[in-house]
C-alpha positions as CSV (number, residue, x, y, z in Angstrom):
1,X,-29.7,-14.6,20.3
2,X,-28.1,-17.7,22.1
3,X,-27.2,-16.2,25.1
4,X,-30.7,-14.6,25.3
5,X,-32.2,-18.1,24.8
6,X,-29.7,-19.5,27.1
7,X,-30.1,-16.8,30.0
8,X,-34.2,-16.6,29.8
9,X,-34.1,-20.7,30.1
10,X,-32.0,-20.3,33.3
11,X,-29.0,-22.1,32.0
12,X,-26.2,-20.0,32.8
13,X,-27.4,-17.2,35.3
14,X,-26.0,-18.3,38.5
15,X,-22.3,-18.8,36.3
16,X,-21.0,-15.4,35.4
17,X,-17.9,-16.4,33.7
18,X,-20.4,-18.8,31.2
19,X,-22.0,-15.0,30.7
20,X,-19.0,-12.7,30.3
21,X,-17.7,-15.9,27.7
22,X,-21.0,-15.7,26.1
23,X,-21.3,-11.9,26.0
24,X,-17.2,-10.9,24.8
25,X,-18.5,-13.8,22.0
26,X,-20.6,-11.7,21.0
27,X,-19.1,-8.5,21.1
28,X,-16.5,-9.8,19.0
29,X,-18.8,-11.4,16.2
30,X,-20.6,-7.7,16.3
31,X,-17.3,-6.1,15.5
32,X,-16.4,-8.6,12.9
33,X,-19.7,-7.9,11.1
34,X,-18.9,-4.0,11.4
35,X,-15.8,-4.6,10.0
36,X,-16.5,-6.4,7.6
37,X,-19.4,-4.3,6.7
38,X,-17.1,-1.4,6.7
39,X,-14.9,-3.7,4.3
40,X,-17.8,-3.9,1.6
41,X,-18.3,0.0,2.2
42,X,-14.7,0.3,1.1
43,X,-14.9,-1.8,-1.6
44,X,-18.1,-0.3,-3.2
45,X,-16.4,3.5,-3.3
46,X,-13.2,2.2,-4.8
47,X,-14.9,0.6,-7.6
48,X,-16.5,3.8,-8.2
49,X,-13.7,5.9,-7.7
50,X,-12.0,3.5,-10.2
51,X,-15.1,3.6,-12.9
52,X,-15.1,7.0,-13.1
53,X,-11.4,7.7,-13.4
54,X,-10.2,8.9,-16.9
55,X,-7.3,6.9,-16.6
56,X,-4.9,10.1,-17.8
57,X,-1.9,8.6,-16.5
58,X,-0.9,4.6,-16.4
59,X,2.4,2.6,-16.1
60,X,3.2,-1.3,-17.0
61,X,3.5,-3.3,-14.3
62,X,4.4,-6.9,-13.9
63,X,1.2,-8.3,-12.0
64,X,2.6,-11.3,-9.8
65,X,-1.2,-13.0,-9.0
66,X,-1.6,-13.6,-13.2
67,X,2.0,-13.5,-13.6
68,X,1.8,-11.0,-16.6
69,X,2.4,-7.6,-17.1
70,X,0.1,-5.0,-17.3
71,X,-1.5,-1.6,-17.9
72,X,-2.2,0.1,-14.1
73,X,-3.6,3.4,-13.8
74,X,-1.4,5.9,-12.3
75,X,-4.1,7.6,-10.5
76,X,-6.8,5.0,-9.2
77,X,-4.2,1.8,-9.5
78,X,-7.2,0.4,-11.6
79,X,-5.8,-2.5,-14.2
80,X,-7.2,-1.2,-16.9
81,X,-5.6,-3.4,-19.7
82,X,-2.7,-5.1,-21.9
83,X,0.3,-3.1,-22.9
84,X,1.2,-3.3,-26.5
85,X,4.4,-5.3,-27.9
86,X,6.0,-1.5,-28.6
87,X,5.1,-0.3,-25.1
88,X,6.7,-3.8,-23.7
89,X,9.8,-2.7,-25.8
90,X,9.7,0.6,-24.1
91,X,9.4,0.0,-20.6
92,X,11.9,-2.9,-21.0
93,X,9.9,-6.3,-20.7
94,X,10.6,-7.3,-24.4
């Protein structure tokens, strides 16, 4: 890419600290892009570990980022809903 560019114009071949900068650069934005892709990998399975989950087992939870409580699945920590008023009464938010 750039450093190709910049080495096949002549620019920085007789500096090779300008190089090694250039190429640890690039190492570094190749193993932000792996890791990131590995990230989205991540993501993908969860969501559908989560969507195929029976949900069997769930707890209330207060959810600090919507500052509610809410349903979570025991199993796949999925939200997957509201809790009613009684099961507010029961677990001791009412």
């Amino acid at each position: 890419m750039v450093i190709n560019t910049c080495l096949s114009q002549g620019f920085f071949e007789d500096n090779p600290v300008i190089v090694k900068i250039l190429l640890m650069g690039e190492d570094k934005k190749k193993k932000i892009n792996d890791i990131k892709d590995t990230i989205k990998s991540l993501k993908t399975d969860l969501q559908e570990l989560q969507n195929t989950c029976t949900h069997s087992e769930d707890t209330i939870k207060f959810h600090p980022k919507t500052n509610s409580v809410r349903k979570i699945c025991n199993i796949c920590q999925k939200i997957i809903g509201y809790p009613t008023e009684d099961e507010l009464r029961e677990n001791d938010f009412i």
